[in-house]
C-alpha positions in Angstrom: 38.7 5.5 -12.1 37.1 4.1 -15.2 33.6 5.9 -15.5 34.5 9.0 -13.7 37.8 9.7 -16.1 35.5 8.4 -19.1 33.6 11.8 -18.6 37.0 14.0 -18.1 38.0 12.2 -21.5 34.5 13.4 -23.3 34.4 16.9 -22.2 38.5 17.4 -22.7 37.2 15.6 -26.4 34.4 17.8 -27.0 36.5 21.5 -26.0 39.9 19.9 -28.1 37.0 19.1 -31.1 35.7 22.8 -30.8 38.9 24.5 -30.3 37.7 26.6 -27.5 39.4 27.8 -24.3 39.7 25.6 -21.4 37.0 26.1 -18.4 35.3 24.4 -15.3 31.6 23.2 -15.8 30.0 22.9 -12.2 26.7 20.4 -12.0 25.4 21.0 -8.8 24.5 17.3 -6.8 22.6 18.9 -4.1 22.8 21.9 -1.7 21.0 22.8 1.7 21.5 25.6 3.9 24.8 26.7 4.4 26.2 24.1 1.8 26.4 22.8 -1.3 27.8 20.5 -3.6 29.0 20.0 -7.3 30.5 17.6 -9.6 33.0 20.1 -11.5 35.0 19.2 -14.5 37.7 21.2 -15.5 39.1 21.5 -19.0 42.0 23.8 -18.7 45.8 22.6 -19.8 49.1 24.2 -19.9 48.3 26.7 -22.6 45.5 28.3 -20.3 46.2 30.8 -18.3 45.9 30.4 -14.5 44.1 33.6 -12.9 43.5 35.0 -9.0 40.1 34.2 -7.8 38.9 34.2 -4.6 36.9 31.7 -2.3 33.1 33.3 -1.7 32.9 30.0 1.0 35.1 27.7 2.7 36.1 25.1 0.0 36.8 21.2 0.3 37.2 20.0 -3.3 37.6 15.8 -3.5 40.1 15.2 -6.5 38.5 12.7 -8.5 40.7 12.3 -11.6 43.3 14.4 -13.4 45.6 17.1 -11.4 46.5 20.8 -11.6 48.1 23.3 -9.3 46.9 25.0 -6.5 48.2 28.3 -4.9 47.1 30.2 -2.0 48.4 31.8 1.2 48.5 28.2 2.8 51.3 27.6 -0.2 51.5 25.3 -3.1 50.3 22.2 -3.7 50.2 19.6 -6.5 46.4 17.9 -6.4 46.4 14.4 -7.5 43.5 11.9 -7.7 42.7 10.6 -4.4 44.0 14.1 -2.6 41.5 17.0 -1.2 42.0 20.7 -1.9 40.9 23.2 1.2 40.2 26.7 0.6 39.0 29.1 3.4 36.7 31.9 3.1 37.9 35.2 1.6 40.8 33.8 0.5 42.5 34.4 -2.9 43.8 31.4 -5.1 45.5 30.4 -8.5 44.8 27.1 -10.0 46.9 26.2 -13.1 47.4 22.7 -15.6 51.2 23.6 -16.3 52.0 19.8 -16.9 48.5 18.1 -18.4 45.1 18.7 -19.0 42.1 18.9 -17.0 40.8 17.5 -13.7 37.7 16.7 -12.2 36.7 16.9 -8.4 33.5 16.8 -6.3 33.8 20.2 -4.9 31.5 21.2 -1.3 30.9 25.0 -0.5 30.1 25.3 3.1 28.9 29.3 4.5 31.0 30.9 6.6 29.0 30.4 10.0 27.9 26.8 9.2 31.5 25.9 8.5 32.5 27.5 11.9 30.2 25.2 13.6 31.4 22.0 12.3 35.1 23.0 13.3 34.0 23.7 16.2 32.3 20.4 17.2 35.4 18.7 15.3 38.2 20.2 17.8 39.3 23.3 16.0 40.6 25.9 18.8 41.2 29.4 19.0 40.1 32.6 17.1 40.6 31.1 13.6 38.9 28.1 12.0 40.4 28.5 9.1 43.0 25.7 7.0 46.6 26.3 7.6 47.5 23.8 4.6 45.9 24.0 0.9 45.8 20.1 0.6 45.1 16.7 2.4 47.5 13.9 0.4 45.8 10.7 -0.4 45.5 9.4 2.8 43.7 5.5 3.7 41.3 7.9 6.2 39.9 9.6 3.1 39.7 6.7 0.9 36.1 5.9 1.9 34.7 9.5 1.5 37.0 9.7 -2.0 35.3 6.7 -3.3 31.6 7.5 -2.4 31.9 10.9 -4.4 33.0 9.2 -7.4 29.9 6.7 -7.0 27.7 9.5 -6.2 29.3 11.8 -9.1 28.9 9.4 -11.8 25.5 8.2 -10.7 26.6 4.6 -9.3 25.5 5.3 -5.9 22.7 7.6 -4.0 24.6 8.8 -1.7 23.4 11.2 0.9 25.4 14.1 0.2 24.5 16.1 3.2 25.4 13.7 6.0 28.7 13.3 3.3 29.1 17.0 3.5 29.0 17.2 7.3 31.3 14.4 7.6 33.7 15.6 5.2 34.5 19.1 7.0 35.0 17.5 10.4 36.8 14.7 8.8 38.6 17.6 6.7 39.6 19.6 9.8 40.4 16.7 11.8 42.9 15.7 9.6 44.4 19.1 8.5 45.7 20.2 12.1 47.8 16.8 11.8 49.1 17.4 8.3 52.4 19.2 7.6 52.3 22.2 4.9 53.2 21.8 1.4 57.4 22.0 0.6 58.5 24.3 -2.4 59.9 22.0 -5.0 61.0 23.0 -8.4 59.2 22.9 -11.2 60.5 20.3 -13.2 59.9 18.3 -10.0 55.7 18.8 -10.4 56.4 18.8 -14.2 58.1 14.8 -13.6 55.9 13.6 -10.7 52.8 14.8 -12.6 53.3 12.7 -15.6 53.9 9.6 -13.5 50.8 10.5 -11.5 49.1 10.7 -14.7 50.5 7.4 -15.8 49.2 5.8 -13.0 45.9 6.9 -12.9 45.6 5.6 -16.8 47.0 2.1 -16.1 46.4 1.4 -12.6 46.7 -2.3 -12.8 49.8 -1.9 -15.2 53.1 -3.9 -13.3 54.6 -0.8 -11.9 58.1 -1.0 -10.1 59.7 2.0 -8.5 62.5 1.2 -10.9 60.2 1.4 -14.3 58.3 4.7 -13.0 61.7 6.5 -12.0 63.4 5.8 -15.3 60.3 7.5 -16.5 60.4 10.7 -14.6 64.5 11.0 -15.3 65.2 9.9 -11.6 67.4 7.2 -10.3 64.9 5.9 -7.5 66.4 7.2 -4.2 65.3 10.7 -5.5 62.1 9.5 -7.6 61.0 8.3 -3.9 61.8 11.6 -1.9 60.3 13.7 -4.8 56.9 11.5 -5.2 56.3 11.9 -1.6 57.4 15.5 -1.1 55.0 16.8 -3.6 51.7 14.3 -3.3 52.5 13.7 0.5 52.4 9.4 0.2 55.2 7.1 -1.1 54.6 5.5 -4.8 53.5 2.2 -3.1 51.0 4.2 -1.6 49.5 6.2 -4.4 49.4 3.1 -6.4 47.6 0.9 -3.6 44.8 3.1 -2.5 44.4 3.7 -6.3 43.9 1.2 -7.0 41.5 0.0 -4.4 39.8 3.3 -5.3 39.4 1.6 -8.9 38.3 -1.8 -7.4 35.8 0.2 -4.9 34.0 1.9 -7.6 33.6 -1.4 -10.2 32.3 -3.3 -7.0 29.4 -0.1 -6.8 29.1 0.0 -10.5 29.1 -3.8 -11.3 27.9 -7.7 -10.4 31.5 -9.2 -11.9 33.0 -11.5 -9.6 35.5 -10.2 -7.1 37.9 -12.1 -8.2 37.8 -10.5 -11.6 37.7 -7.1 -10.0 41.1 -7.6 -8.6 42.9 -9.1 -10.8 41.7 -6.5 -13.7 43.0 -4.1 -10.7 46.2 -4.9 -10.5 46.3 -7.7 -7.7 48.1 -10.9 -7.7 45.7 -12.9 -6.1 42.4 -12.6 -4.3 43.4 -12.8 -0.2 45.6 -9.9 -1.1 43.1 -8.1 -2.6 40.7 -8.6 0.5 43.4 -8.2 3.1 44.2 -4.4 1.5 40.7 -4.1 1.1 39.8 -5.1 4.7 42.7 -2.5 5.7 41.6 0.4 3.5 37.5 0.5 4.3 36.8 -1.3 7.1 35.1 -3.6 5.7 35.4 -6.6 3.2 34.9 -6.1 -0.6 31.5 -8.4 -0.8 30.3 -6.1 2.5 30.9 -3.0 0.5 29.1 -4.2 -2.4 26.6 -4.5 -0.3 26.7 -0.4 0.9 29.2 1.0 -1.3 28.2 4.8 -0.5 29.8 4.3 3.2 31.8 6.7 4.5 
């Protein structure tokens, strides 16, 4: 996403430029009672090193560019752009840049008994509210809310972040009781998908063939395929489509070029492609969303 990885580019810059350790920087968007929201940017890469903390709230954290790894009791996860982290209350975590530097997400902290509520009237049963996975994948149901935070983050859009932040936790929990826990893969495994990931989210509209992305992570492509979707939880067609569109989404917000433009700088072939993915992805058609990009 071009003006929300411009700033992860600046402040990775700025700490490289002062030779200081790598850290988040939280900018609070808005908060009300029992939540709260921030646009975090994190700085840390391999050489830092990852730590326990522990979640003071329940934790939804929209991965806006970059990726890092996250460990809890849920198990491990790779976050990539477009993916959602999930943290419950009282829970200890590591998070860790083993294979590239720095990250940036919209993160939401939601109390304890205001959290419980929303579960509640979103379908979660039994004693326990809490998230039995760490991570959502980038999934076409997120795409909306994903895209809105990046508007809102970098300014492009008003969006109103606590109708967002209601929407997200059901939407959050919803989706979670559906989703399968993370797999243990080995480390070189995160080590190759991440660079690809990273690859991607640099050239989104670059020609990319499963063939040309699984000579670059050392695969042949049977096991490029399996691997990709074992650790981000879509196939490579997937990841590069809704990024894609996540790309196109944003310029539309940010922008007045024509639509046309917008997709082919994107990475589309032609323009009834563009709107028919489009269409599929949001709901809507890409002039209607230029209309009310903060939908979601």
């Amino acid at each position: 996403m071009g003006k929300v990885a411009i700033e992860l580019k600046r402040a990775l810059a700025e700490r490289a430029l002062q030779g200081t350790p790598g850290g988040t920087t939280p900018r609070v968007l808005a908060s009300g009672t029992g939540w709260a929201v921030a646009d975090v940017v994190c700085t840390a890469g391999p050489r830092d090193a990852s730590f326990e903390e522990q979640h003071d709230h329940y934790a939804i954290a929209i991965v806006l560019a970059g990726t890092f790894q996250y460990q809890s009791p849920m198990g491990r996860a790779v976050l990539t752009p477009g993916s959602v982290m999930l943290g419950n209350h009282g829970q200890c975590y590591e998070c860790g840049h083993e294979h590239g530097e720095g990250d940036r997400c919209v993160s939401f902290w939601y109390a304890p008994d205001f959290f419980e509520r929303l579960a509640a009237d979103a379908g979660a049963r039994g004693s326990s509210v809490d998230f039995d996975v760490p991570r959502l994948p980038p999934l076409r149901a997120l795409s909306s809310l994903v895209t809105a935070a990046g508007a809102g983050a970098t300014a492009s859009v008003d969006v109103p972040w606590e109708e967002f932040a209601v929407r997200l936790a059901t939407r959050a929990v919803t989706l979670a009781i559906g989703t399968s826990a993370a797999t243990v893969s080995p480390p070189n495994a995160e080590a190759r998908v991440t660079r690809i990931v990273r690859a991607i989210e640099r050239q989104p509209g670059a020609a990319l063939t499963i063939e040309n992305l699984a000579r670059e992570a050392r695969l042949s492509p049977y096991h490029f395929l399996r691997t990709f979707e074992r650790l981000t939880g879509v196939t490579p067609h997937q990841f590069v489509l809704r990024t894609r569109l996540r790309e196109a989404a944003l310029r539309l917000a940010e922008a007045s070029g024509r639509v046309l433009d917008i997709a082919l700088d994107c990475g589309f072939g032609d323009v009834s492609n563009f709107n028919h993915a489009f269409r599929a992805e949001f709901g809507v058609s890409p002039r209607a969303y230029r209309v009310r990009p903060a939908r979601c």
